[in-house]
N, C-alpha and C positions, 0 to 999 in steps of 0.2 A: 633634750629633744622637744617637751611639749614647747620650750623659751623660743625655740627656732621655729617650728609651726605655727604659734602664735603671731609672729613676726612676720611669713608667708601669707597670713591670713589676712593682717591691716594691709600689705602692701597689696595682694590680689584686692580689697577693697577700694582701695584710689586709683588701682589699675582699670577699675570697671566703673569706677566715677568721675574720669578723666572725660572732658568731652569730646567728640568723634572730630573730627577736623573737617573744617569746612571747603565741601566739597563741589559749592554751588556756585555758578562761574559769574555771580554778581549778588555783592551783599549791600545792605544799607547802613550808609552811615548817617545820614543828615536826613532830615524831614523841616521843612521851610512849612510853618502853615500861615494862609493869607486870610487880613479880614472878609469877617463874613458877609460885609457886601459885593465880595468877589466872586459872583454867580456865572453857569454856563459854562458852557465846552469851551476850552480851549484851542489854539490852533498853533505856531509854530514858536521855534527859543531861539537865544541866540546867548554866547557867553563871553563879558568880558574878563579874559587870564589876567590878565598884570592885576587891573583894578579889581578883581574877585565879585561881578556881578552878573547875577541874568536878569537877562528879561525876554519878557514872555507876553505875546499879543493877543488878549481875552477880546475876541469878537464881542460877546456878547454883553461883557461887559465896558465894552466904549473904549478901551484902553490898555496900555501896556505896562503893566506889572516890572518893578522893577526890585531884584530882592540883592543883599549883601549877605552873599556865600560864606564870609567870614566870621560873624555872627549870629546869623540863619535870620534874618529878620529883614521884615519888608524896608526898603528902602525909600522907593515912590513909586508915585501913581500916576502917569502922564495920561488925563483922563478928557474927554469929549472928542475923540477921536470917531471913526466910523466904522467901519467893518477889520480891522487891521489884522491879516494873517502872516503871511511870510515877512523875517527878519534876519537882517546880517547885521553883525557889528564889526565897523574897522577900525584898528587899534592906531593905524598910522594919525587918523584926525580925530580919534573919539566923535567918531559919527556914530547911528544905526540909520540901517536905508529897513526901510519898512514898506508893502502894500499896504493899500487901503481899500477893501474893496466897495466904501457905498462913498462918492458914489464912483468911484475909481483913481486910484494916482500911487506913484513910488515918492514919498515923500524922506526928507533929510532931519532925524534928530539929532540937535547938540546932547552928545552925553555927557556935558559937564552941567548944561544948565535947564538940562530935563526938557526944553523949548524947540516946536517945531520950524529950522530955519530954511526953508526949500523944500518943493513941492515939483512934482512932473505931471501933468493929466495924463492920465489913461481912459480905457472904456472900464464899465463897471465890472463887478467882481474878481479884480486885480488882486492876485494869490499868491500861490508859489514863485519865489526867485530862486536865481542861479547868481553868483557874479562872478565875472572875469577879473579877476588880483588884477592880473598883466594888466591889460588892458582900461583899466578902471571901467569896465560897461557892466553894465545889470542887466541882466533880460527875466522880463516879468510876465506872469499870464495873467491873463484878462479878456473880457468880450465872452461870445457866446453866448448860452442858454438866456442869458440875464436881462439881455439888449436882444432876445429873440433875433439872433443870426444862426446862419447852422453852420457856422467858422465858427473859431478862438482865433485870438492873437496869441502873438510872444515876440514881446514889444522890445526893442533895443536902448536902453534907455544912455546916453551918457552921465556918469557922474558931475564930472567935471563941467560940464558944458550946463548940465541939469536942462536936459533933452533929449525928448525923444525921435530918435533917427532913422529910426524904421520900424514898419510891422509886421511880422513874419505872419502870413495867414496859413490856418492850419485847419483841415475838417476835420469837423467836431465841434459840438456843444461846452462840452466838457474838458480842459488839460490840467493836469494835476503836475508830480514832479518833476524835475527837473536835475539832469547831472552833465557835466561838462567836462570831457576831456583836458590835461595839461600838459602832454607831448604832443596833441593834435587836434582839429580844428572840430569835431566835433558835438553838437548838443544834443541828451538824449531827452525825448519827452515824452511822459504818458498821453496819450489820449484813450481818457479813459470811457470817452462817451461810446464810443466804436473799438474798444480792445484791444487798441494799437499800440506800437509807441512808433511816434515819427523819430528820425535820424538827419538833423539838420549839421549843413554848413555853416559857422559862423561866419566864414570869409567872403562867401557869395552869399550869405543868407538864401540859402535856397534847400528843399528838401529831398535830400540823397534818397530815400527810403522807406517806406513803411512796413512795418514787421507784422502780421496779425498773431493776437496770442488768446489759442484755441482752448488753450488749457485748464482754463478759468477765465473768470469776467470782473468788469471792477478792480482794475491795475491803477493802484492810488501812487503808491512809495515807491522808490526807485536808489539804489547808490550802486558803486561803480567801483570796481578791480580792474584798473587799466592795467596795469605790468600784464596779470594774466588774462585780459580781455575776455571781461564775465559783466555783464552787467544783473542785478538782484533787483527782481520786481514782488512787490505784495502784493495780492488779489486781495478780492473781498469776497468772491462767489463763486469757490469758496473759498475761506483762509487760506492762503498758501502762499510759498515763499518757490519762486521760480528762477532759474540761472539761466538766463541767454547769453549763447556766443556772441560781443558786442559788435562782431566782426559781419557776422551773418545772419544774427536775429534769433538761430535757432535754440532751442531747449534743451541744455543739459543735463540736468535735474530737478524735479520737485519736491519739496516736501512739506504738509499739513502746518497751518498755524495758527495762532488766535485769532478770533474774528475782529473787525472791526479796525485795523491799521489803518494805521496815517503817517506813521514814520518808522525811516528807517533806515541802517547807518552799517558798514561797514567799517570795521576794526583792521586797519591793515598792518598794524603789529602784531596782532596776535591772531586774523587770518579769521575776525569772528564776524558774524552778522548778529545785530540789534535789532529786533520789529515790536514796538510796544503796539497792544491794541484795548478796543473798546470795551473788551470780555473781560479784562481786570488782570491781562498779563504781560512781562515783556517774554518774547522767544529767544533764545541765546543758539547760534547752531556755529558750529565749526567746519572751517574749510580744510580738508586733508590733501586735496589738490584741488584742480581747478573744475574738475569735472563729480569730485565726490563729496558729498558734505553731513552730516551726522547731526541731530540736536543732542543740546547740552541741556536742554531739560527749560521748564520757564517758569518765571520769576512772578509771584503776586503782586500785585500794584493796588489798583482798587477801579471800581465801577469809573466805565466811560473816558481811562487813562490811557489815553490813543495817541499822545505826544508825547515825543523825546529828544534829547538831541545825546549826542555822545563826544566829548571833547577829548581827542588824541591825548592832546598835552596835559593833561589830568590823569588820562585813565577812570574818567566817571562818565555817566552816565544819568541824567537827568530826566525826571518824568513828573508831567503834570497830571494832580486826582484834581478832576472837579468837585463841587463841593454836592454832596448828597446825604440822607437821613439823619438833616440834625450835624453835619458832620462840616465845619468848612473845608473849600479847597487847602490842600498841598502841594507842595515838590518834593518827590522821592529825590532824595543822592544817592546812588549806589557804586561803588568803587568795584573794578573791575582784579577779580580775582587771579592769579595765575594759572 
């Protein structure tokens, strides 16, 4: 008897030193940290799958960071650039189409030989993109506050062509992002100077719509649940994560989240919402239908880590820490849990 108790005894011991299983709907595997002359907020990523790299556009540092995910180490430095925020990468040419915003243009990187090969003028503080696969077109924001107009553009850029073919004027100072329908012709845009998001045509370039959203102020972020027609806005004032019927503009649901967002992504496998912000956290929430949504609780990052991007085809999840107290910048990886 005491041989068998004693036995009951070691295993309750490993039974209660087993650790708890991880229940947090994004963990980190990778951390990338960048030389420490890589100062200042960042602004948007872009990832290439095949080749395993990101890159990341440091406004404030002139240039866009480029790291090898396979390795965790920097790769290069495509440096004397000017303001560059918004990035796509296309796998078809190993291009990135990049904004610049000082002093305005969507210009062409070769990502095999780091070198900028085409350039489109815009007005200055050219930001956020969208792009059209199909269609090979870029539509970029740009103009207002910058160039004192009390319009923005969102400029129609061709790739191909490397031209710009139209300019969609839009009131407001201020437009941040951008999401684009893929069974219809639609483009959604914050305007966040005036609380709005406009609702354009791409095919008339002309605008269907304006939605005002009362519910908060400072609509930076933006992505999009077309099957369930929901579109997901970030506020800033205050934190919050809001669901518009994309159909009619109106308000679904709200609910509270970190302050200071700038991105933010929709999981349409697993039905989740990403919003990393400036307070040092990402928010993870789940979609139960289309009208109900719950958080999963949120994730530490570190001060002023207000960029992310989140790549389907990985299942990860990307975020940039500025570098602060002594600390250089990083890039969080976090692999998205079941």
């Amino acid at each position: 008897m005491k041989y068998t108790m004693a036995i009951l005894l070691v295993l309750g011991c490993y039974t209660g030193a087993a650790p708890a299983q991880n229940t947090a709907p994004l963990h980190l595997v990778q951390t990338i940290t960048m030389d420490p002359s890589v100062e200042g907020k960042f602004d948007h990523m872009a990832v290439d799958v095949k080749g395993e790299r990101l890159f990341l556009t440091a406004p404030k540092h002139h240039s866009i960071e480029v790291f090898d995910l396979k390795s965790g180490k920097s790769l290069h430095s495509v440096s004397g650039l000017g303001k560059p925020a918004g990035i796509v990468y296309l796998p078809a040419s190993n291009q990135v189409l990049f904004s610049d915003g000082e002093p305005g243009s969507c210009a062409i990187l070769d990502a095999s030989t780091y070198k900028v090969v085409g350039s489109v003028k815009l007005a200055a503080d050219s930001d956020s993109m969208g792009f059209d696969e199909a269609a090979n077109v870029l539509y970029v924001v740009n103009g207002g506050k910058d160039i004192n107009e009390k319009y923005s553009r969102l400029s129609v850029v061709d790739i191909k062509a490397r031209k710009d073919v139209a300019d969609i004027k839009i009131e407001g100072e201020t437009l941040e992002a951008i999401a684009l329908e893929k069974s219809g012709p639609r483009i959604f845009v914050n305007v966040t100077a005036l609380n709005q998001v406009a609702v354009i045509d791409r095919e008339s370039r002309k605008i269907l719509a304006t939605w005002d959203i009362t519910a908060a102020k400072d609509n930076v972020s933006m992505g999009l649940d077309e099957p369930d027609h929901r579109l997901f806005l970030a506020t800033r004032s205050p934190g919050m994560l809001l669901v518009l019927d994309s159909d009619s503009g109106k308000v679904v649901a709200s609910l509270p989240s970190v302050g200071g967002v700038d991105d933010l992504a929709y999981d349409a496998q697993r039905k989740r919402i990403y919003m990393s912000g400036a307070e040092g956290f990402v928010n993870v929430y789940q979609q139960k239908d289309a009208d109900t949504y719950e958080s999963l609780g949120k994730i530490p990052t570190g001060a002023n880590a207000r960029n992310s991007k989140f790549i389907p085809d990985q299942s990860r999840l990307y975020v940039a820490v500025p570098a602060g107290k002594g600390k250089p910048a990083e890039v969080q990886v976090y692999e998205v849990n079941p």
